[in-house]
C-alpha positions as CSV (number, residue, x, y, z in Angstrom):
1,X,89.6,-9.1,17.9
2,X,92.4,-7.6,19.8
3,X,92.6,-4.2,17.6
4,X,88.6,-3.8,18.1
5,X,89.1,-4.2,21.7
6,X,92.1,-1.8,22.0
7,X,90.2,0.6,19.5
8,X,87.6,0.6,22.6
9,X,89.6,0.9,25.4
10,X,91.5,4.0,23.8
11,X,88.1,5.3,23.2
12,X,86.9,4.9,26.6
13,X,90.1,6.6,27.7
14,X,89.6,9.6,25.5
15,X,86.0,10.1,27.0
16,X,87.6,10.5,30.3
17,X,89.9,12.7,29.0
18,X,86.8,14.9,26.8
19,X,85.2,14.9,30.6
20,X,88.1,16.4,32.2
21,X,88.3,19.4,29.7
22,X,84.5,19.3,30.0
23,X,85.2,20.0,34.0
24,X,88.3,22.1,33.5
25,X,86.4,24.5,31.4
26,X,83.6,24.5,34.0
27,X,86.4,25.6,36.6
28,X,87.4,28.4,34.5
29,X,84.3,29.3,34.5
30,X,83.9,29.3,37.9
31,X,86.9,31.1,38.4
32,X,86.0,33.7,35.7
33,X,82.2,34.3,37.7
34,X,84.6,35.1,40.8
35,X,86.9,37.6,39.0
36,X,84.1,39.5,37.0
37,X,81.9,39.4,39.9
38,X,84.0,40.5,43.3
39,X,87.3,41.4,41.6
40,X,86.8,43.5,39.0
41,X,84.0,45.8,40.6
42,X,86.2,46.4,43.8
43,X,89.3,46.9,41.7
44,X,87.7,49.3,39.3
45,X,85.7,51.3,42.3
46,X,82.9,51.1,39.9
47,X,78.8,49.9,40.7
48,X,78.7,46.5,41.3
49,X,75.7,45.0,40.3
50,X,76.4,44.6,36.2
51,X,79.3,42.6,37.0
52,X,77.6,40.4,39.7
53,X,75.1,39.6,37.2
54,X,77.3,38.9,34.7
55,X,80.1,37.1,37.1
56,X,77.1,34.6,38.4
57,X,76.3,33.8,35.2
58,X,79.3,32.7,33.8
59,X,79.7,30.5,36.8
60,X,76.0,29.2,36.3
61,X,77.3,27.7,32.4
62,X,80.3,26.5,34.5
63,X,77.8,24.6,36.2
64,X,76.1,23.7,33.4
65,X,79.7,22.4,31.7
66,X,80.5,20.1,34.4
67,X,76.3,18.5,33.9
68,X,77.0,18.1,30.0
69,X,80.4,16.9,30.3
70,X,79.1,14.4,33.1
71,X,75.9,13.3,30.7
72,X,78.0,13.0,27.7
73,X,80.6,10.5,29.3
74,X,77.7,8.5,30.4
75,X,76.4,8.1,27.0
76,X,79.5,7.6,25.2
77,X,80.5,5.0,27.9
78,X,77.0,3.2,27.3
79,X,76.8,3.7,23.4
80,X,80.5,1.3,23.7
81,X,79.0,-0.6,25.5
82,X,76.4,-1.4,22.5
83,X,78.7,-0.6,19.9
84,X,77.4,2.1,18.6
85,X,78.2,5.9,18.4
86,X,76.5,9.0,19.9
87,X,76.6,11.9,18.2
88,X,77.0,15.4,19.9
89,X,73.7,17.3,19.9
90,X,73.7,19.7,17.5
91,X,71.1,22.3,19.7
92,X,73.1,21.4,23.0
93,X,76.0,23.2,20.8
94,X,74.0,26.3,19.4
95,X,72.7,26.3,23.2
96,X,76.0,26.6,24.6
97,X,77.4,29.3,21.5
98,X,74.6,31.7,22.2
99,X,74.9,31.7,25.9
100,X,78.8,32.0,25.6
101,X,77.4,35.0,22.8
102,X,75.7,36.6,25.1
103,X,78.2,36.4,28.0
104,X,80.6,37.6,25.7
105,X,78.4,40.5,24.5
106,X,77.0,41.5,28.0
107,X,81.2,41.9,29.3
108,X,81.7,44.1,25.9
109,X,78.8,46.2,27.0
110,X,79.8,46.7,30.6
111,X,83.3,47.1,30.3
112,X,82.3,49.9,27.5
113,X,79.7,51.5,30.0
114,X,82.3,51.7,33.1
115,X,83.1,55.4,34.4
């Protein structure tokens, strides 16, 4: 009885931890928006409005990171509480490859297009 219980709390700890990184790659996010956004148009002397587009989006999956990361603790926390498991959703992760595919394929195509 003891090793199931300590099997849960070590669980429940490692959700907070997956939630952190689910936060801390939200903020890099954030902080990526800000860079491709302001930064790197006023640095470069070039026309703004690709990078602004691309900038805000990569700050609105930030957003979308810290929601996920949120909803996922909150499942994991009450699927322990049942003893069961949750598993991650398999579209939430193709979701989240294609739009970090298409982020990554718009920022090819503007920083190729610069003059």
């Amino acid at each position: 009885m003891v090793e199931d219980n300590d099997a849960v709390h070590r669980t429940r700890l490692a959700n907070e931890r997956t939630l952190l990184a689910w936060w801390r790659t939200g903020f890099a996010l954030f902080a990526l928006g800000v860079g491709i956004g302001r930064l790197v148009p006023e640095l470069a002397s070039t026309r703004p409005w690709p990078y602004e587009v691309i900038g805000v989006s990569f700050a609105g999956v930030g957003v979308v990171f810290v929601w996920i990361g949120h909803r996922r603790a909150r499942e994991v926390e009450q699927a322990l509480d049942r003893g069961e498991f949750v598993p991650f959703s398999a579209g939430l992760s193709v979701a989240l490859t294609l739009a970090a595919t298409i982020l990554g394929i718009a920022t090819i195509g503007v920083i190729l297009g610069a003059h």
